[in-house]
C-alpha positions in Angstrom: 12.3 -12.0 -6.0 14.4 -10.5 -3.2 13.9 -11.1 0.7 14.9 -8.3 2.7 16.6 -9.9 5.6 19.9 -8.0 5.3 20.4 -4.0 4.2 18.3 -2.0 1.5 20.3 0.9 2.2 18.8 4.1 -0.3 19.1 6.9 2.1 16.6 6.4 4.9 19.0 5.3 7.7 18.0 7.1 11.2 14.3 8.4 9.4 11.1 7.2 10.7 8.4 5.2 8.9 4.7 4.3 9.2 3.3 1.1 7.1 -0.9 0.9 7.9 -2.2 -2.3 7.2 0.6 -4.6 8.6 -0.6 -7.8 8.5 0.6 -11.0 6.0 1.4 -9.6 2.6 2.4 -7.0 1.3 2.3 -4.8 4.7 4.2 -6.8 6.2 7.0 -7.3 3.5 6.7 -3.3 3.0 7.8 -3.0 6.5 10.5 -5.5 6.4 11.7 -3.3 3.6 11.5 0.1 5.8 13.5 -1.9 8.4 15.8 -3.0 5.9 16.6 0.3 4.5 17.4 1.2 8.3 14.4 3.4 9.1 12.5 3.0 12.4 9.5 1.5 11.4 6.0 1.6 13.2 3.9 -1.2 11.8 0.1 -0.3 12.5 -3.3 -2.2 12.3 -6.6 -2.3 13.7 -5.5 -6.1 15.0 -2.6 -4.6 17.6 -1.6 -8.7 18.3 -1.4 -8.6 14.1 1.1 -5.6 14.5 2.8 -6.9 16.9 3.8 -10.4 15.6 5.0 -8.2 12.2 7.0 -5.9 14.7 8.4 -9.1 16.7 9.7 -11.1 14.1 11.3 -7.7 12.6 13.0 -6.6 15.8 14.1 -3.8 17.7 13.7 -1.3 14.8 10.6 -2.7 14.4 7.1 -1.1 16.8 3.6 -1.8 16.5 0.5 0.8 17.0 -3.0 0.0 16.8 -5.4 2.3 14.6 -8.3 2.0 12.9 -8.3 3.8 9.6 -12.0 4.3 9.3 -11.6 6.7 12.9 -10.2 9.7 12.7 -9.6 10.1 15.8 -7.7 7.0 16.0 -5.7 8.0 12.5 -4.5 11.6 14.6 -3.7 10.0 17.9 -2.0 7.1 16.7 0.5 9.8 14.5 0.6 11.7 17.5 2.2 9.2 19.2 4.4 8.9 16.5 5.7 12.1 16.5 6.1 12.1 19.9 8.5 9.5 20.0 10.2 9.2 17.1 9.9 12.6 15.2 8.2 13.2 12.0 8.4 10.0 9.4 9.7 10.8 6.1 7.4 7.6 4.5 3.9 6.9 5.4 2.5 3.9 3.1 -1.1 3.4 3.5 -1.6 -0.6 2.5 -5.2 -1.0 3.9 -7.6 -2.0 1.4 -10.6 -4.7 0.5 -11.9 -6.2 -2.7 -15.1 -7.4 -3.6 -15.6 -9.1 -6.7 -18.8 -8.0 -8.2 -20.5 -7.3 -11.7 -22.8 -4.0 -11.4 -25.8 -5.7 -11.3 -24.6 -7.7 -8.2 -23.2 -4.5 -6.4 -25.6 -4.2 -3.4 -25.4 -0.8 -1.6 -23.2 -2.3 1.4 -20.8 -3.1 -1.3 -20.8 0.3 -2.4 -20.6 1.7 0.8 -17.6 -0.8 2.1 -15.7 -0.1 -1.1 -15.8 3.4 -0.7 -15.0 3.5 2.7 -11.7 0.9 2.8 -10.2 2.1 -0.1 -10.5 5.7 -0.8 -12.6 7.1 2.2 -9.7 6.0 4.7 -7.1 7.1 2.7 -8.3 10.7 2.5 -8.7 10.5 6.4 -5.0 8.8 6.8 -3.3 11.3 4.0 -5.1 14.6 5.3 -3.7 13.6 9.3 -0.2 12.2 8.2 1.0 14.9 5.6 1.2 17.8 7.6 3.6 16.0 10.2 5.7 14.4 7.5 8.8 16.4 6.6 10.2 17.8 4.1 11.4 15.4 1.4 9.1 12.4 3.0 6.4 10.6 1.1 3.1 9.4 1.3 2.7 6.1 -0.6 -0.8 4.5 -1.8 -1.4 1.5 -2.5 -3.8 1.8 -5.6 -4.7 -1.2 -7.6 -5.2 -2.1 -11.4 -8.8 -1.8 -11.1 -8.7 1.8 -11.0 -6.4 2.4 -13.9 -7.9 0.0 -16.6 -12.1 -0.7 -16.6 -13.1 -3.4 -13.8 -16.2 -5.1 -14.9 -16.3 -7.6 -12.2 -14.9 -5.5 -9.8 -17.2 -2.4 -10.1 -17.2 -0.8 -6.7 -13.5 -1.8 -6.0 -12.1 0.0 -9.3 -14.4 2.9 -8.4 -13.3 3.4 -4.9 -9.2 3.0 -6.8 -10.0 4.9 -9.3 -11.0 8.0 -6.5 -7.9 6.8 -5.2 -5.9 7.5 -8.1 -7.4 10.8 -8.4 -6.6 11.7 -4.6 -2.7 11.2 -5.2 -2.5 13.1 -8.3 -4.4 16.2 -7.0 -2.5 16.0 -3.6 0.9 15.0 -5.4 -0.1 18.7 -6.9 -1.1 20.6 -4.0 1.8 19.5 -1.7 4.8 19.8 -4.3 6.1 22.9 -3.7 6.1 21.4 0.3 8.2 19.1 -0.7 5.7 16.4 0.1 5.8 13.8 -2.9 2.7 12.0 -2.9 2.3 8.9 -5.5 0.9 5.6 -5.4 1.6 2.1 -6.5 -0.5 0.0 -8.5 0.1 -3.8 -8.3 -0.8 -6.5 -10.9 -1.6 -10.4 -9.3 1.0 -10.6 -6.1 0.8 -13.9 -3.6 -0.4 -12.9 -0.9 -1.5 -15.3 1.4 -5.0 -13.9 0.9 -4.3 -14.4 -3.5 -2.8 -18.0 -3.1 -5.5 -18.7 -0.7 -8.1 -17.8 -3.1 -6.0 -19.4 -6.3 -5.6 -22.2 -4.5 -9.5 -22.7 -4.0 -10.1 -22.3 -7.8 -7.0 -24.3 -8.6 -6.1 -21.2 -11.2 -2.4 -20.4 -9.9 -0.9 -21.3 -13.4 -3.4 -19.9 -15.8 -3.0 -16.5 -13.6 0.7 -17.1 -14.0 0.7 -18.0 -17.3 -1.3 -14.6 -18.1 1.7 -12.4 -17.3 4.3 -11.7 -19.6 6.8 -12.7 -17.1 5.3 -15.7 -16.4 5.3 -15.5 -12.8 3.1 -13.8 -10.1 4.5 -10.8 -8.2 5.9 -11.0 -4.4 5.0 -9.0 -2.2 8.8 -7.8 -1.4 8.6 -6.5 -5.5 5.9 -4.3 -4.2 7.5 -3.2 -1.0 11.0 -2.3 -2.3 8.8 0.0 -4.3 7.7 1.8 -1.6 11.0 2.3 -0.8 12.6 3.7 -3.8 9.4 6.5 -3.4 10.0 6.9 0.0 14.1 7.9 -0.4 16.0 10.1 -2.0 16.4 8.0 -5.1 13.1 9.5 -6.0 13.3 13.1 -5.0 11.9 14.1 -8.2 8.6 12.0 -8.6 5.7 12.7 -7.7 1.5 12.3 -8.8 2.5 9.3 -10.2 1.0 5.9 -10.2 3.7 2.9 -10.7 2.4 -0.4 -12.0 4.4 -3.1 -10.5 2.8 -6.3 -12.6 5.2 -7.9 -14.7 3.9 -6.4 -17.7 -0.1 -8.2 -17.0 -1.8 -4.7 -18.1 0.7 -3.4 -21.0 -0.1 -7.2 -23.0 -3.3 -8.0 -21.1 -5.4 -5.0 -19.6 -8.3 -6.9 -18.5 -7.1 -10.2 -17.8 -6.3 -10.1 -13.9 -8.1 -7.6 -12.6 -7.9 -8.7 -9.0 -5.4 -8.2 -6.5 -5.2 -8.6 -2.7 -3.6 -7.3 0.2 
């Protein structure tokens, strides 16, 4: 499990990148990464002080902007003041996302309607303002989830909304290839989060979820980030619509064992 305090270098020195959703986790380790790999990275969130203690602690490469996914107004400026000032990003990851644990028959329409909105709704409004000003060779990067690969019993609306999700990167990854916009998404298995060891901690599972992965371990969010990467650079010039599983193995042995995940 690497930590990205020195050089990730792949090929993205001098570019620009945007990583929404930059709070504890996996945001915040995906833009460690960006900085890493020597981009200028613009870390944004609806919480700007969240932003900016991720941009403080990652230094000078390292700027936080405020947006709020859900606004699309606030999605357009917010790239506009990108552009502006750095030039178009060659990686955009979109990190934002919410789960709700819930059979169907628990589901309530706010549910529903939250789901939809956090996880698939704001990334067609973040995707259709971002890939137009991204250039040639750049990425857009999705954070997609288990649940919308493999069924989700107790996470109906959640898989739904990733399932969309899914859908949205392939038929994108499609229409923007011969752009030379590469659009793909990353699926993650159990990572610890603060927000997962939180919640293991509270239900005192942290080894049975462990033990429930091939490679015995839970994922860290720097596994997922240096993902991002590798899709944002050069290294991966040739993929595209595609949906990486970054779990240790948890869905090819057990498909429905850990069906949750958290940003």
């Amino acid at each position: 499990m690497q930590q990205f305090a020195g050089d990730l270098r792949v090929g993205l020195e001098g570019q620009t990148a945007v990583v929404i959703g930059g709070g504890p986790g996996i945001g915040e380790a995906t833009a460690r990464a960006f900085v890493a790999a020597g981009c200028t990275t613009y870390v944004a969130d609806i919480d700007l002080a969240t932003a900016k203690e991720t941009a403080n602690a990652l230094g000078a490469n390292a700027k936080a902007v405020h947006v709020d996914v859900r606004d699309r107004n606030s999605v357009r400026e917010m790239f506009g003041y990108i552009v502006a000032e750095s030039g178009s990003p060659t990686g955009v990851v979109d990190v934002v996302g919410i789960a709700r644990p819930k059979t169907f028959s628990e589901t309530t329409d706010d549910d529903w309607d939250t789901m939809l909105d956090l996880n698939l709704r704001q990334q067609y409004i973040v995707s259709q303002e971002s890939v137009g000003l991204i250039r040639p060779g750049g990425s857009y990067i999705a954070i997609a989830s288990l649940n919308g690969i493999h069924s989700s019993p107790h996470n109906l609306a959640y898989g739904a909304a990733k399932a969309g999700l899914v859908s949205l990167v392939r038929s994108l990854a499609a229409e923007l290839a011969p752009t030379d916009i590469r659009v793909n998404a990353i699926a993650p298995g159990v990572i610890a989060t603060p927000r997962m060891r939180h919640l293991l901690d509270a239900t005192a599972r942290n080894t049975e979820f462990a033990d429930a992965v091939p490679m015995k371990r839970l994922g860290s969010p720097d596994e997922i980030a240096s993902t991002a990467v590798f899709l944002a650079s050069p290294l991966a010039s040739y993929i595209t619509g595609q949906v990486i599983t970054v779990d240790g193995g948890a869905s090819v042995k057990y498909p429905l064992a850990l069906m949750t995940d958290a940003h």
